[in-house]
C-alpha positions, 0 to 999 in steps of 0.5 A, a space after each residue: 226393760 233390760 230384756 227388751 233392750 237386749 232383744 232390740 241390741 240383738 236384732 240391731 246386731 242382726 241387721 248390721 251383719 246382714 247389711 255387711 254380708 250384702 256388701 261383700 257379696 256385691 263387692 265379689 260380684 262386681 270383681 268377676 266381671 272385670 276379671 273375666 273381661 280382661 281374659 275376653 280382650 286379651 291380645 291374641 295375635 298370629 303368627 309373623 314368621 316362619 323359619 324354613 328348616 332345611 335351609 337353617 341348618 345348612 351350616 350347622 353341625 349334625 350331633 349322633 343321637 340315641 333313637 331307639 337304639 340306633 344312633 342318628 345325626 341329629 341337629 340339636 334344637 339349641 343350636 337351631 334356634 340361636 340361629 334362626 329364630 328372632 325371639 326365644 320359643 315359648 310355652 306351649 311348643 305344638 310338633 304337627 305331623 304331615 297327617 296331622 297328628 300333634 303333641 306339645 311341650 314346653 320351651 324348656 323341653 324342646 330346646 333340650 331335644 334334637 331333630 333328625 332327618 334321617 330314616 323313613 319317618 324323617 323329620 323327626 323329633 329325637 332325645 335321650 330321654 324324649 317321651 313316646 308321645 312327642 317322637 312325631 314322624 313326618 314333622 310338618 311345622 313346629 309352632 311356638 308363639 308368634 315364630 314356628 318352623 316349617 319342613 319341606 318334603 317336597 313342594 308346600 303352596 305358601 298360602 296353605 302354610 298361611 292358613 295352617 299356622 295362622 299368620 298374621 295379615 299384612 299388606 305385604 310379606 318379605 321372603 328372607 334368602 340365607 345370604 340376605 337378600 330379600 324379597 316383598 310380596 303382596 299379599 295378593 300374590 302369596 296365592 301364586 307362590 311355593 316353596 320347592 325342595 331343592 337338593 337341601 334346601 328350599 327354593 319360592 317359586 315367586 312369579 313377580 321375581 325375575 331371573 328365577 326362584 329364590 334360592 335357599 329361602 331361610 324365613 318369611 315374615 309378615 311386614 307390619 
């Protein structure tokens, strides 16, 4: 009798552990789902605004910058951003050369190092102690969550800026000038506007504008 009801204990035992194993397993299988479709609906919004750089750094202060060897002025990130940017980069900060070629680094990095744009790779990215990798000639754009900068060489068509940075629909977009004067564009029409290299600054050829271009263009921004 006693070894029948140890038999009877022990297949009880067995059950009850087998029941619990199930549990756990479906309680795991329930929680992936839901983590994985938080991940699925996360916010992914665009870009919003873009800072011009050549017109950002009129007013700013060249530092004499170790490149290679040769000292060059160079305008320090920090100093660029506290004046131009709306919000603080954040990580990952993506450098796009004009042929396409792209290295990223974290805020913290970037906001140690500086840009020159002198010499025959200018804009370029420069530092003390920058890693080859990120030394990217011919700087087109530098993007950073929701805010990036963008160089002009010569002449840019908005609407490729647009497409290559991502930005964020909106009915209309204002184009900021470095004395604060401001102009609204409606989307319709960012197809016909450029922005022009003049002197050292950036002008936007904007045909609803009259009385001639914006002159020293400092940011575009989607207007939400």
């Amino acid at each position: 009798m006693k070894k029948k009801i140890s038999i009877l204990l022990a297949v009880a035992l067995c059950v009850v552990l087998m029941c619990c194993g199930c549990a756990n397993d479906k309680a795991n299988g329930e929680k992936e789902p839901v983590e994985n479709n938080k991940e699925a609906t996360a916010d992914k919004t665009g870009m919003s605004r873009i800072n011009i750089f050549e017109t950002g750094v009129l007013e700013l202060t060249t530092q004499d910058v170790d490149n290679k060897g040769t000292t060059v002025a160079a305008y320090a990130v920090k100093d660029y951003v506290d004046k131009a940017f709306a919000n603080a980069p954040a990580d990952p900060v993506v450098l796009v050369a004009s042929d396409g070629y792209s290295a990223s680094t974290k805020a913290d990095e970037f906001m140690k190092h500086f840009i020159t744009m002198e010499g025959e790779s200018a804009p370029l990215f420069v530092g003390p102690e920058l890693s080859g990798e990120l030394k990217v000639k011919y700087l087109q754009y530098i993007k950073t969550a929701n805010e990036s900068i963008c160089f002009v060489a010569d002449s840019l068509k908005v609407s490729d800026i647009f497409s290559t940075l991502g930005m964020v629909e909106a009915d209309n977009y204002k184009f900021v000038a470095s004395d604060g004067f401001s102009v609204e564009v409606a989307a319709a029409d960012i197809a016909e506007c450029t922005l022009n290299k003049k002197d050292k600054s950036v002008n936007a050829a904007i045909p609803a504008l009259t009385g001639g271009d914006l002159r020293e263009v400092l940011y575009i921004e989607a207007i939400k």
